[in-house]
N, C-alpha and C positions, 0 to 999 in steps of 0.2 A: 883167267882174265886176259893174258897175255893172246887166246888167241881171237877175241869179242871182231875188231875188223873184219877179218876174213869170214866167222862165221853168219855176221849181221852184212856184211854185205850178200854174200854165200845165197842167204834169207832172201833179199831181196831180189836177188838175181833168178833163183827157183822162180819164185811168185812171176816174176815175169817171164820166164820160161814156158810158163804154164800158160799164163792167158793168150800170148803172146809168138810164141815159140820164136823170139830172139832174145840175146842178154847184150845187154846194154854195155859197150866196151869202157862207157866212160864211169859206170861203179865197179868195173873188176878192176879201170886202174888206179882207180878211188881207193878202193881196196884193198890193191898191191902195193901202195903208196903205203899208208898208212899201217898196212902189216908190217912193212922192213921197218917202218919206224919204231914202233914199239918193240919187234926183233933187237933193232938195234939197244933201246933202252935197255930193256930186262938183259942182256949178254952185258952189255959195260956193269948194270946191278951187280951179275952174277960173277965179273969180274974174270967170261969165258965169251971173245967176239968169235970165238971159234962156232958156238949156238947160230951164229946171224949169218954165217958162209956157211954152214950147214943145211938152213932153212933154203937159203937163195939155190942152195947147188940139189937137194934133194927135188926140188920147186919146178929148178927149169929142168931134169931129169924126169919127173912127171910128165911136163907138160912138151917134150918133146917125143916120148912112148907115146902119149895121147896124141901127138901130132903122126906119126906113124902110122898107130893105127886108121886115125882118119883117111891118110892117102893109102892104105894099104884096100880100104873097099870105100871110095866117096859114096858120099852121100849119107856114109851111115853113122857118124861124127861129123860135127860141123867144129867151125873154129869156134865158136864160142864155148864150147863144152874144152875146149883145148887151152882156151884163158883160165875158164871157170877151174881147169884143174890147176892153172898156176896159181892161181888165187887160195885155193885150197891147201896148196902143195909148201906155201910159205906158213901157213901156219902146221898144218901134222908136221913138216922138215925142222921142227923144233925138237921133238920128240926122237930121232933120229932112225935107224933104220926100219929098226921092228917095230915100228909105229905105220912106219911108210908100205912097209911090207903089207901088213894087216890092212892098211888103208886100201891096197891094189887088189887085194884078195876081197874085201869085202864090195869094192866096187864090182867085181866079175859075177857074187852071187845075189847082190841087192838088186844089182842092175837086171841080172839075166827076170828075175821075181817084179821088179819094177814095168819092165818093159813088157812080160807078159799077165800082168795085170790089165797095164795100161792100155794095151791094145782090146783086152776083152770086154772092158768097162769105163770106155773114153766117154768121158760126158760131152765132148765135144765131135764126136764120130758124122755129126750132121753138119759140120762146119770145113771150111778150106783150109784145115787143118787137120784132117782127118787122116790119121796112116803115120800121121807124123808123133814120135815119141819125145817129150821133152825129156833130157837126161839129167839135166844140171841138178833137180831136186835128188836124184840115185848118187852123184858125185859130192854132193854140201852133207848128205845125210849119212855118207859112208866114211867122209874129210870126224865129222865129228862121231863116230868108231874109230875111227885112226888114233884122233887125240885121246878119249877115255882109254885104249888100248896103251900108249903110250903112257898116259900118269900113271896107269894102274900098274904099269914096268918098268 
């Protein structure tokens, strides 16, 4: 329950992704808002704020690797996929390392499966969008493998 923000915004951020190929900066800060908040709550419950600088600090470590590799080859990450991971990255940084690990690894083989799906059977191949892969849905889908990986350990 504790991670439903990030996930449900995650959701809607994909969906737009998709039709769209932009994510909307003002649900991922909708969404990073409202994840530290609830971070915050369930850490004072647990009577551990050490959970809530975990999440923040695993979060922006995501999302500055995602920033890296972005400039490391433009064009092939955009900045929203580099939010979407922060967004992502506050709720799996709950679960702590080997949650975050599994989350990075599983992005590398969902993604690598995702992207060449998606290029072989783009239903949009006919549109000005064509060539272009949206990632966000490979990153919210592999965020919540992070988390089952994490409860389950």
């Amino acid at each position: 329950m504790i991670c439903l923000p990030s996930l449900l915004c995650g959701l809607a951020v994909s969906v737009e992704d998709i039709r769209s190929r932009r994510i909307p900066r003002t649900w991922v800060a909708a969404g990073c808002v409202v994840q530290i908040i609830v971070n915050l709550i369930y850490a004072l419950y647990a009577n551990t704020l050490f959970l809530a600088l975990q999440a923040l600090l695993f979060a922006a470590l995501s999302a500055a690797l995602q920033c890296a590799l972005a400039l490391m080859k433009p064009g092939s990450v955009g900045f929203g996929d580099v939010t979407t991971t922060l967004l992502m990255g506050l709720a799996v940084g709950m679960f702590g390392l080997f949650a975050v690990v599994s989350w990075w690894l599983a992005i590398g083989v969902v993604g690598l499966c995702w992207i060449t799906l998606w290029t072989r059977f783009d239903p949009q191949k006919h549109t000005s969008y064509a060539g272009r892969t949206p990632f966000a849905p490979a990153i919210v889908t592999t965020g919540a493998i992070g988390i089952a990986v994490g409860v389950m350990f």
